[in-house]
C-alpha positions as CSV (number, residue, x, y, z in Angstrom):
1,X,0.0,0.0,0.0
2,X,2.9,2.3,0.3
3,X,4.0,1.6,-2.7
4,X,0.6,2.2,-4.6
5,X,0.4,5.8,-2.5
6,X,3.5,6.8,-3.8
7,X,2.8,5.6,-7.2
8,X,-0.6,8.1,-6.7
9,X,1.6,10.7,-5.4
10,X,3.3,10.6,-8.3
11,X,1.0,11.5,-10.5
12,X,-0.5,14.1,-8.0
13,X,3.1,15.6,-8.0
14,X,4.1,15.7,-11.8
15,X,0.3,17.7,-12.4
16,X,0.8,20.0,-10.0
17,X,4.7,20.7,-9.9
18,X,5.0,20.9,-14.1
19,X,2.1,22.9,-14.1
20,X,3.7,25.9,-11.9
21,X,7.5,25.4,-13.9
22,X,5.4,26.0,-17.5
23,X,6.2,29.9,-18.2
24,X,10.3,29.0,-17.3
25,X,10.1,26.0,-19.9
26,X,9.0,27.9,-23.2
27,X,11.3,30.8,-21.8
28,X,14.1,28.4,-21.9
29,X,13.0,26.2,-24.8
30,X,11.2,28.5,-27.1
31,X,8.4,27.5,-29.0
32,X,5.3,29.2,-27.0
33,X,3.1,26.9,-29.8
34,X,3.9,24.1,-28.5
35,X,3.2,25.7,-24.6
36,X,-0.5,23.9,-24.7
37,X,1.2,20.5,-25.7
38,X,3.1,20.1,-22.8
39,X,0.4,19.2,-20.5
40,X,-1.7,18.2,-23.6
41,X,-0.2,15.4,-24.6
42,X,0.3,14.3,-21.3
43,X,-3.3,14.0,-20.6
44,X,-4.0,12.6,-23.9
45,X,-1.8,9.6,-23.9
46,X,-3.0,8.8,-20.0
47,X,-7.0,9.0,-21.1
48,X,-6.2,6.8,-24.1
49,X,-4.4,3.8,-21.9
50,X,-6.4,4.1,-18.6
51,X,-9.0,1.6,-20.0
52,X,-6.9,-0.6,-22.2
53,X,-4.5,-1.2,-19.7
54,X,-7.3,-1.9,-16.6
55,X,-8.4,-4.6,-18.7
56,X,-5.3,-6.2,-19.4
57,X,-4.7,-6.1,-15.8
58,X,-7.6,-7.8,-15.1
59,X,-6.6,-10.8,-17.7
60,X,-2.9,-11.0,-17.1
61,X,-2.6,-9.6,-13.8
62,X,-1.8,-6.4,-12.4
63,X,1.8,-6.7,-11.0
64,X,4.0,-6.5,-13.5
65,X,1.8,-3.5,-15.2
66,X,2.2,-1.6,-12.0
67,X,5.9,-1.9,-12.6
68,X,6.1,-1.4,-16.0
69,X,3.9,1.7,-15.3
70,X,6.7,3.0,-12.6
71,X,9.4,2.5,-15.0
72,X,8.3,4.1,-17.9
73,X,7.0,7.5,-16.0
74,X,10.2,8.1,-14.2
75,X,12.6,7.3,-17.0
76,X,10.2,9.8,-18.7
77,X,10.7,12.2,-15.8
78,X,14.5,12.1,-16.7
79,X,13.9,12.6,-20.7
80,X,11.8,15.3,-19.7
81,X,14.7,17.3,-17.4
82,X,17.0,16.3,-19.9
83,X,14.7,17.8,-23.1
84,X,16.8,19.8,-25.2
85,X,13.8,21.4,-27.2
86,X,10.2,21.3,-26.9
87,X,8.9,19.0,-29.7
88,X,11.8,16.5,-27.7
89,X,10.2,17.5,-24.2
90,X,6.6,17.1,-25.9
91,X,7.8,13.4,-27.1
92,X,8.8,12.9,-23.6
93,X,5.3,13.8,-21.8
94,X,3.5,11.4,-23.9
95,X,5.8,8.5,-22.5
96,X,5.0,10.1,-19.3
97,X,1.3,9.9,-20.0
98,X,1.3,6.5,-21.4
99,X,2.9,5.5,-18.1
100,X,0.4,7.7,-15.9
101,X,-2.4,6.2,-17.7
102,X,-0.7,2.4,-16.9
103,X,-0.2,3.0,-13.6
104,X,-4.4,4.6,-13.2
105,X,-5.9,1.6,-14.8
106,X,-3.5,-1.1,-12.7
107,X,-1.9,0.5,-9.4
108,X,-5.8,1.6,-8.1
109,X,-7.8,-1.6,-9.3
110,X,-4.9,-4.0,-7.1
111,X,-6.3,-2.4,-3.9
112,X,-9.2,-5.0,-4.0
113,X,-7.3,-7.7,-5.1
114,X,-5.6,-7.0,-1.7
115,X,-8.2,-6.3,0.3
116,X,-11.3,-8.5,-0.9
117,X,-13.2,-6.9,2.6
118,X,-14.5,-3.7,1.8
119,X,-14.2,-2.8,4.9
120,X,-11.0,-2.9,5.0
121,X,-10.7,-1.7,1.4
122,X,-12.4,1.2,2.8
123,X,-9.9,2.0,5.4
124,X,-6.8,1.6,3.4
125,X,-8.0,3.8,0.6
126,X,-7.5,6.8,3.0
127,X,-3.4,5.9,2.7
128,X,-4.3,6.3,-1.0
129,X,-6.7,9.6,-0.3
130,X,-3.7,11.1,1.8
131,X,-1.0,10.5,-1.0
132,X,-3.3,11.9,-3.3
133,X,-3.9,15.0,-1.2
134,X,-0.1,15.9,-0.3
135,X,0.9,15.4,-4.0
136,X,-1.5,17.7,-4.5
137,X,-1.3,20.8,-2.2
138,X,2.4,20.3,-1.9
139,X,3.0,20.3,-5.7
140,X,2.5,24.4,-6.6
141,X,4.8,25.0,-4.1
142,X,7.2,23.5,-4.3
143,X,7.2,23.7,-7.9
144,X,7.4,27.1,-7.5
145,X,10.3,26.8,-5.2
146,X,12.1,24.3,-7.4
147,X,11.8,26.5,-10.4
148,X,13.1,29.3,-9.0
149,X,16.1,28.1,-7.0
150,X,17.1,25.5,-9.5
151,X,15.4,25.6,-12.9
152,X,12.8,23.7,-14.6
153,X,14.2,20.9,-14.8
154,X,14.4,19.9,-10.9
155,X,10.5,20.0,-11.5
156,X,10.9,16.7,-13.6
157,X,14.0,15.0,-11.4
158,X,11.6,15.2,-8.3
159,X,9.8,12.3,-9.7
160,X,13.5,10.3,-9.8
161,X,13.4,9.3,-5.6
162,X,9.7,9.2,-5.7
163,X,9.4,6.4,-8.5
164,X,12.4,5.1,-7.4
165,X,10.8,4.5,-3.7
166,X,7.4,3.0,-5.3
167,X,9.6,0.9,-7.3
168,X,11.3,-0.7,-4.2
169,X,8.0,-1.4,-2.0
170,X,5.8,-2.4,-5.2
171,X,8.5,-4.7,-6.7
172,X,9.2,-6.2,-3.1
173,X,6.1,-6.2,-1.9
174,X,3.0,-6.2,-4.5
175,X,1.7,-10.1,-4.3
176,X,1.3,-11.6,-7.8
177,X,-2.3,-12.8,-8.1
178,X,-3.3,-15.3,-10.0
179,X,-6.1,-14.3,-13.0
180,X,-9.1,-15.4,-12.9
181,X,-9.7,-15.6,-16.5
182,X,-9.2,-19.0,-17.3
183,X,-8.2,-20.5,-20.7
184,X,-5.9,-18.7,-23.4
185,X,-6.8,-14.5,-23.8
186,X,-7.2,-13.2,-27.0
187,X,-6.5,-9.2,-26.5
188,X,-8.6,-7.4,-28.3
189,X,-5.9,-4.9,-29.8
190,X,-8.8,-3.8,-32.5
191,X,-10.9,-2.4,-29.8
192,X,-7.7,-1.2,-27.8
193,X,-6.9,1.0,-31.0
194,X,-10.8,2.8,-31.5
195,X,-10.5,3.3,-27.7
196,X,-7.4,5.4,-28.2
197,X,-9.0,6.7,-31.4
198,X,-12.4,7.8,-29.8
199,X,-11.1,9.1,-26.5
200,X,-8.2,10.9,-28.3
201,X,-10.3,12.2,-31.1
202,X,-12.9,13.6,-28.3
203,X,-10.3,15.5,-26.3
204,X,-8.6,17.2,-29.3
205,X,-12.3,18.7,-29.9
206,X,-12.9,19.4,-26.3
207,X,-9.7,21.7,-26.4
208,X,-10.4,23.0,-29.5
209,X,-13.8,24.6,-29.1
210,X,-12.8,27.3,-26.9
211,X,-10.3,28.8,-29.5
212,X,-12.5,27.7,-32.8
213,X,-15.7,26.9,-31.9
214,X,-18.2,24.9,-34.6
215,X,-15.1,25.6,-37.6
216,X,-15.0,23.0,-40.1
217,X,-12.5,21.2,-38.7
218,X,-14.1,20.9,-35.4
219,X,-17.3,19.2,-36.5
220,X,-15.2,17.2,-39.3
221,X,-13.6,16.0,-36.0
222,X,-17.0,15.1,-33.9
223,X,-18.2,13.0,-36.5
224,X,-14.8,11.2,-36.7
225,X,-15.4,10.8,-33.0
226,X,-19.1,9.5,-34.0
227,X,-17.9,7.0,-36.1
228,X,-14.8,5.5,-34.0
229,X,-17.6,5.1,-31.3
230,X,-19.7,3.6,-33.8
231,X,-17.1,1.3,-34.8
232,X,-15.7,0.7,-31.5
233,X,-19.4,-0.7,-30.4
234,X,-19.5,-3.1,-33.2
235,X,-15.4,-4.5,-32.6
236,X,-16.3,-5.2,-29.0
237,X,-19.6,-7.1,-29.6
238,X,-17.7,-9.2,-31.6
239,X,-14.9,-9.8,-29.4
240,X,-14.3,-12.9,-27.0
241,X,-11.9,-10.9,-25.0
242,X,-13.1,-7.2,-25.8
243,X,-11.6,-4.1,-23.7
244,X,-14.7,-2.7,-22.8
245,X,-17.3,-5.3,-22.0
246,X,-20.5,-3.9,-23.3
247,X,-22.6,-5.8,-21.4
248,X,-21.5,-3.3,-18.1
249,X,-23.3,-0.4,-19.7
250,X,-26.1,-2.7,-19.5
251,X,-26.3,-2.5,-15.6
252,X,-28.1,0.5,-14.5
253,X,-26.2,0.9,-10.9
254,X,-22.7,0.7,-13.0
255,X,-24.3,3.6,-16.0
256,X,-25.3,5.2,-12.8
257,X,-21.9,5.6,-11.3
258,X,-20.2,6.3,-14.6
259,X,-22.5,9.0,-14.7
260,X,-21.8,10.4,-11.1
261,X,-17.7,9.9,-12.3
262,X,-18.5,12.6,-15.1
263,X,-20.3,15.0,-12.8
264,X,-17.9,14.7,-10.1
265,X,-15.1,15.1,-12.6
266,X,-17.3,18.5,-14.1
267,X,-17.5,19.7,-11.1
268,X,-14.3,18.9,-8.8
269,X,-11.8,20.2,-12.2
270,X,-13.9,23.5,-12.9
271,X,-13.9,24.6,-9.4
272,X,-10.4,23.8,-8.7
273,X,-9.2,25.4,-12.4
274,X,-11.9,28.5,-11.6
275,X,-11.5,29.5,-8.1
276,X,-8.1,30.7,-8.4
277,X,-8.6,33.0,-11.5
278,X,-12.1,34.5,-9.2
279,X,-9.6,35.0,-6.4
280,X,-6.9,36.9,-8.4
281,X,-8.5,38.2,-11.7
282,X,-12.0,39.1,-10.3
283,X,-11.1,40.0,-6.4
284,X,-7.5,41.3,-7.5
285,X,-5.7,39.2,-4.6
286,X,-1.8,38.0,-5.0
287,X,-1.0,34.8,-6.3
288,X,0.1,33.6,-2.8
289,X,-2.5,34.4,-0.9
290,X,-5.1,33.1,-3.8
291,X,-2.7,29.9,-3.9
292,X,-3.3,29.6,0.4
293,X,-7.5,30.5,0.4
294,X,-7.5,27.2,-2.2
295,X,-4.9,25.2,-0.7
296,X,-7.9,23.3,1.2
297,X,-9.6,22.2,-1.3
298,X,-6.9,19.6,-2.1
299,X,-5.5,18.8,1.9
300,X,-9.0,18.6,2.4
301,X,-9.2,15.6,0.4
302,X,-7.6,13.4,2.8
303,X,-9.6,14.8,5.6
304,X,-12.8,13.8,3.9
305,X,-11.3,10.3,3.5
306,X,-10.5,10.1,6.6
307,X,-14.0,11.4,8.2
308,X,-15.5,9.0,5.8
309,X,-14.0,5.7,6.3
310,X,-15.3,5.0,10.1
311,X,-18.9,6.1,9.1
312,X,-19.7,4.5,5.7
313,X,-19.4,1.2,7.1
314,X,-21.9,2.0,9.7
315,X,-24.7,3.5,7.6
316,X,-27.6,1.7,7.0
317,X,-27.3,3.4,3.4
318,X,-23.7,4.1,2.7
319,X,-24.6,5.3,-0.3
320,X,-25.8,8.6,1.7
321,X,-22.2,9.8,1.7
322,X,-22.1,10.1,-1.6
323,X,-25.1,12.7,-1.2
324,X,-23.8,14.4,1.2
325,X,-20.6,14.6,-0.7
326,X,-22.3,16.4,-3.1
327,X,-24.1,18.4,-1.1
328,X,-21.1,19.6,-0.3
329,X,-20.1,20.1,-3.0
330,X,-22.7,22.3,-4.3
331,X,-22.9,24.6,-0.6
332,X,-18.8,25.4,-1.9
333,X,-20.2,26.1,-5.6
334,X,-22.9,28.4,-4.1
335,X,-20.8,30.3,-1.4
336,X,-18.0,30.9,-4.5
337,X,-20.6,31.7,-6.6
338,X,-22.2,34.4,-4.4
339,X,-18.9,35.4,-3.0
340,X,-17.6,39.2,-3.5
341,X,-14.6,40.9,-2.9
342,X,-15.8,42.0,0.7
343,X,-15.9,38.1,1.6
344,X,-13.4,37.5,4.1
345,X,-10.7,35.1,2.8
346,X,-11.6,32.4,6.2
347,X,-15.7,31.9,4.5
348,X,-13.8,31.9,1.3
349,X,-11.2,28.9,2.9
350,X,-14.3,27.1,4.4
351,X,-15.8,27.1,0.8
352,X,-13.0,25.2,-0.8
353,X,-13.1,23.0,2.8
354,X,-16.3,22.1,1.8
355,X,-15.2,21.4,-1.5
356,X,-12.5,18.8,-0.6
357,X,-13.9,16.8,1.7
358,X,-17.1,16.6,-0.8
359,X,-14.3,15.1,-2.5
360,X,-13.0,12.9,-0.2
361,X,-16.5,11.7,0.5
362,X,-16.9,10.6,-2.8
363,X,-13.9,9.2,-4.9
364,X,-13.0,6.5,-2.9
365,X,-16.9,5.0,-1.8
366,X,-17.4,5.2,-5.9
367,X,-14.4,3.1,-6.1
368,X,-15.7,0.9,-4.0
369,X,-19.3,0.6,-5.0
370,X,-18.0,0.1,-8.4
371,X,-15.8,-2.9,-7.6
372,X,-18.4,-4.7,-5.6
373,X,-21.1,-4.1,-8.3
374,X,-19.0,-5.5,-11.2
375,X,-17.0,-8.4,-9.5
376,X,-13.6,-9.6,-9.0
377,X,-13.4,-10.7,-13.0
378,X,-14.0,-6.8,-13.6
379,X,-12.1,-5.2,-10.9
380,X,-9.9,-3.7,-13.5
381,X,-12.0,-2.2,-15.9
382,X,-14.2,-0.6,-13.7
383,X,-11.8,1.0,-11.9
384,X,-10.4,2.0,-15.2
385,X,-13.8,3.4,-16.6
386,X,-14.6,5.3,-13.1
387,X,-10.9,7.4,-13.5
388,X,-11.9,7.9,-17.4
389,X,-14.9,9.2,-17.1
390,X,-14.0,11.5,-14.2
391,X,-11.5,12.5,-16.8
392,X,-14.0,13.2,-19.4
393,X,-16.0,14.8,-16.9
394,X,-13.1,17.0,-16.0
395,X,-12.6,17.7,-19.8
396,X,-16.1,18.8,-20.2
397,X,-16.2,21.1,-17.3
398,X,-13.7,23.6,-17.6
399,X,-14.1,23.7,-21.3
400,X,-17.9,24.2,-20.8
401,X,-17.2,26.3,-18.1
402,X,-14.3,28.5,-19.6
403,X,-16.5,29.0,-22.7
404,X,-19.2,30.3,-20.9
405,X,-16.6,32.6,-18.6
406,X,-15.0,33.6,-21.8
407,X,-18.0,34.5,-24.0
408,X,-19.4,36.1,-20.8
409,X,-16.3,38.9,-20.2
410,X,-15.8,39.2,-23.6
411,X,-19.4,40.8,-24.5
412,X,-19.3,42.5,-20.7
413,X,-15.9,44.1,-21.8
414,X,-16.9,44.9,-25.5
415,X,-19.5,47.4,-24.5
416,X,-17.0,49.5,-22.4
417,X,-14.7,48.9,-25.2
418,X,-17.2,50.1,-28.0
419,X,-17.0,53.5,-26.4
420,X,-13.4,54.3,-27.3
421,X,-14.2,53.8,-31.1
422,X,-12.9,56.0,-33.5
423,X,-10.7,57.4,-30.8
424,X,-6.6,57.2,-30.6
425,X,-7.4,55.1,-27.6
426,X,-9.0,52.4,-29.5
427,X,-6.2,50.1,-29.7
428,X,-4.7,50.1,-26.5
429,X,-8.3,50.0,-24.7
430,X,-8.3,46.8,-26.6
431,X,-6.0,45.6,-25.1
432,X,-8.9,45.1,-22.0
433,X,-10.4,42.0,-23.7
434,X,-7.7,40.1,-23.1
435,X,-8.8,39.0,-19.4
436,X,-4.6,38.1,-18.6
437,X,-4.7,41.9,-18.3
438,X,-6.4,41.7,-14.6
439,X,-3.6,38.7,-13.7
440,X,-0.6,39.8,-14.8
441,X,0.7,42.7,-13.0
442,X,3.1,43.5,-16.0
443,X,0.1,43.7,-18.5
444,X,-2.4,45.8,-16.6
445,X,1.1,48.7,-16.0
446,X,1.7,48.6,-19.6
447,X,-2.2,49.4,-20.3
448,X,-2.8,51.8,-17.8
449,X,0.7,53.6,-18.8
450,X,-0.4,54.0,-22.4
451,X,-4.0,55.1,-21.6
452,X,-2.3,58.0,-19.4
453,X,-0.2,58.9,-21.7
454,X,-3.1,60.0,-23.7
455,X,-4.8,61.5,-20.8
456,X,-7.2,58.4,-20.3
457,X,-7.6,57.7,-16.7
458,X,-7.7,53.8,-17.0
459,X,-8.9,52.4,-13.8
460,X,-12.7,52.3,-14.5
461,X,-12.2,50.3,-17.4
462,X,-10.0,48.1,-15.5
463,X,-12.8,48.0,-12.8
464,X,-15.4,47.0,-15.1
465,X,-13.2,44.2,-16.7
466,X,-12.8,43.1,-13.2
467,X,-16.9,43.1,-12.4
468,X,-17.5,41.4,-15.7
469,X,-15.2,38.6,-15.0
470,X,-16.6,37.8,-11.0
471,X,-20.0,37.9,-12.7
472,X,-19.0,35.3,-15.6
473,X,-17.2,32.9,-13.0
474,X,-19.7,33.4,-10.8
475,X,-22.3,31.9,-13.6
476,X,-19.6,29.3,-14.4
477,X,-19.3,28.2,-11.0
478,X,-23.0,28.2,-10.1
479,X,-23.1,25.7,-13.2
480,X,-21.1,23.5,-11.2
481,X,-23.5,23.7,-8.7
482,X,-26.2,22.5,-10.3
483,X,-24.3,19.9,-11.7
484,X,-23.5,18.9,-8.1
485,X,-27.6,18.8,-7.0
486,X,-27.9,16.6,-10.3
487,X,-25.4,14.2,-9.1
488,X,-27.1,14.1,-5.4
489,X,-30.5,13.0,-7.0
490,X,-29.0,10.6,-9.0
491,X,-27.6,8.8,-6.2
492,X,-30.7,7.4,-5.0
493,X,-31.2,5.1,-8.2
494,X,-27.8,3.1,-7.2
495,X,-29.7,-0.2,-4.9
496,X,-29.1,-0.6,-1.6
497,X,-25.3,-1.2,-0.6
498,X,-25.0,-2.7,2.6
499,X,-21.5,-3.4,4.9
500,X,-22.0,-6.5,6.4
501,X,-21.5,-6.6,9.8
502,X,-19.0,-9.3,10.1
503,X,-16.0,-9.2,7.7
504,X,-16.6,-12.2,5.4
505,X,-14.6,-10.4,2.4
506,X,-18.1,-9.4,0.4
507,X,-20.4,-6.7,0.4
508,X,-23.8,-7.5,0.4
509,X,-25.6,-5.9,-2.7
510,X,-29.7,-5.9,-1.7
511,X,-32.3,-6.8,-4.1
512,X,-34.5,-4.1,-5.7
């Protein structure tokens, strides 16, 4: 289990930590094109693999993918640090994501095979929970720290001891369990490739939107997406081993839960992406002490773990957590949605509390609900298919979201830009679209410099930028919201899930 919580605080580290190092990187390495790609194709190569590698697990075992999946991210890590241009370092992320995506469809799904009790299952995902969380609110940080006092590419070697250590304890210690496939496996590589093509193909679009919107080339690429999905449906009927077992979406608890992974995925990415540019953009605050009022949201993801794992086995409905997990959830959405810039930063620091341990509530008693619906045989690619869909989810959400934010300031703006027209002021007021203007320090002296210089006093229109943008993420974040009370109702159509009260390694599913 140590091993497996490193292997997740991993991952936890190389999103946050590269994330922060990204403006030294295409300083250093040119090519500010390519500035998208880097955590792009990262995320691309991990959505593709997450399923086709959770399934393989489940026929061939999980031990030796868990490895492979160590191996491959932190001899990545190293290519990465050692990048000596971008498309090189680009290259290098999608090895990286190829071994993220291993080690999220294998390292998560051998928790049951452990751990067959959910009970205990429940307990020991908070070691996971915890990893997860210090990955998380350590990795800004001290990629921030790393950056500065010893370049860019320390962000990358920090992943050398980590993988290093989940090597040792996962190679030493991970048990080899037997399959319980019987018979010879024929991998279905056919439905492994429209997997990659579909879930690929869908991302590309999802990132594309914002900038293009419905171009030609964006709905040529939805019905590409239509008809890999198409295609994928009819390879996997016609499979003896397929990836994605069709027959799952079939079982109204599981289509249930996949659901609940999107909207926890739309909601829990748009309000950790979202919050941060509120706090600085809208309410003007520094970058430190925006990074500190949102810090909970992530720490509090262990707590919620932990506050969860002595009560859902005592429920009579377990599956009330997961309400009140997004309950939560939607309380955080409200209070950042209503919040102004007289809200004091502790009701602003109780919002994103809320948030986390909505979170912490939820991820892992989905995992585990999942597993004990599906079976042992399936342990794999349910797992798998819960982290995808979250992924969607999280895909859909801030793009959804950052449209609706970015359509919202851009009209707000354009009417206090209109009234410059014709003027010598025109251009530079223009410059006020550009919502980076009410981040970046550097930007907003620049435009308030050249509006002086023509005797334009340039505050108001900075003011009204800043009231137009808290009113767009406020509608984006009260989005999320609603998302969140759509995910509570849902809940109740997932059958009774009852904890037995001796440990006799099963979870009792009631009949309807």
């Amino acid at each position: 289990m140590i091993g497996i919580a490193l292997v997740n605080m991993l991952v936890a580290l190389d999103q946050t930590v590269v994330s922060t190092a990204l403006p030294s990187i295409v300083a250093e390495l040119k090519g500010f094109e390519y500035y998208a790609w880097i955590a792009s194709i990262y995320l691309l190569a991990s959505v593709v693999t997450v399923p086709v590698f959770g399934r393989l697990g489940d026929y061939f075992g999980r031990r030796q993918f868990v490895i492979a999946s160590v191996v491959t991210f932190t001899a990545a890590s190293v290519l990465c640090g050692l990048a000596p241009n971008m498309p090189f370092l680009i290259f290098a992320r999608a090895l990286q994501g190829l071994g993220g995506g291993m080690m999220v469809g294998t390292a998560f799904a051998s928790v049951p095979d452990l751990f067959p009790d959910a009970r205990s299952r429940v307990r020991w995902q908070v070691v996971i929970t915890t990893a997860y969380g210090i990955g998380t609110a350590a990795g800004p940080s001290l990629g921030g720290l790393l950056s500065e006092h010893f370049g860019w590419r320390s962000t990358f070697f920090i992943n050398l001891p980590v993988g290093l250590a989940a090597l040792y304890f996962v190679w030493r210690y991970l048990p080899k369990f037997p399959s319980v496939h019987k018979g010879d496996v024929r991998v279905d590589w056919r439905g492994a490739l429209w997997i990659a093509v579909v879930l690929g193909g869908f991302q590309v679009f999802i990132e594309n939107v914002p900038a293009h919107g419905a171009s030609l080339v964006n709905l040529l690429l939805i019905v590409a997406v239509v008809v890999g999905f198409w295609v994928l449906l009819r390879t996997e009927r016609r499979a003896t081993h397929p990836i994605v077992p069709l027959d799952m979406f079939r079982h109204p608890q599981l289509v249930v839960l996949f659901t609940l992974s999107v909207l926890i995925g739309f909601v829990m990415y748009s309000l950790i992406f979202f919050a941060p540019l509120l706090l600085q953009g809208g309410f003007g605050l520094s970058p430190q002490t925006a990074g500190l009022i949102a810090t909970p949201i992530a720490a509090c993801i262990a707590l919620g773990s932990f506050i969860n794992t002595p009560i859902v086995v005592r429920l009579s409905r377990p599956t009330n957590m997961l309400i009140l997990g997004f309950c939560l959830l939607a309380v955080a959405s409200a209070g950042v949605g209503l919040a102004h810039r007289e809200t004091s930063h502790a009701v602003l620091a109780l919002m994103m509390a809320f948030a986390g341990i909505g979170i912490g509530f939820i991820l892992n008693n989905m995992n585990v609900f999942g597993q004990e619906i599906a079976g042992r045989e399936r342990f794999g690619i349910t797992t798998a298919l819960l982290q995808s869909t979250r992924m969607v989810g999280g895909m859909l959400g801030t793009t959804i979201v950052g449209t609706l934010i970015n359509h919202w300031y851009a009209s707000g703006v354009a009417g206090a830009v209109s009234a410059y027209d014709g003027t010598p002021a025109s251009h530079a007021v223009a410059r006020a679209l550009d919502p980076r203007i009410l981040i970046d320090p550097a930007l907003r002296g620049d435009l308030l410099t050249d509006l002086r210089a023509m005797g334009i006093d340039g505050m108001p229109l900075v003011e009204t930028a800043r009231q137009t943008l808290v009113s767009a993420v406020h509608a984006g974040v009260l989005l999320t919201g609603v998302a969140a009370i759509i995910a509570a109702l849902l809940v109740r159509r997932i059958r009774q899930i009852q904890f037995p009260k001796r440990l006799d390694r099963s979870v009792v599913v009631a009949p309807e």
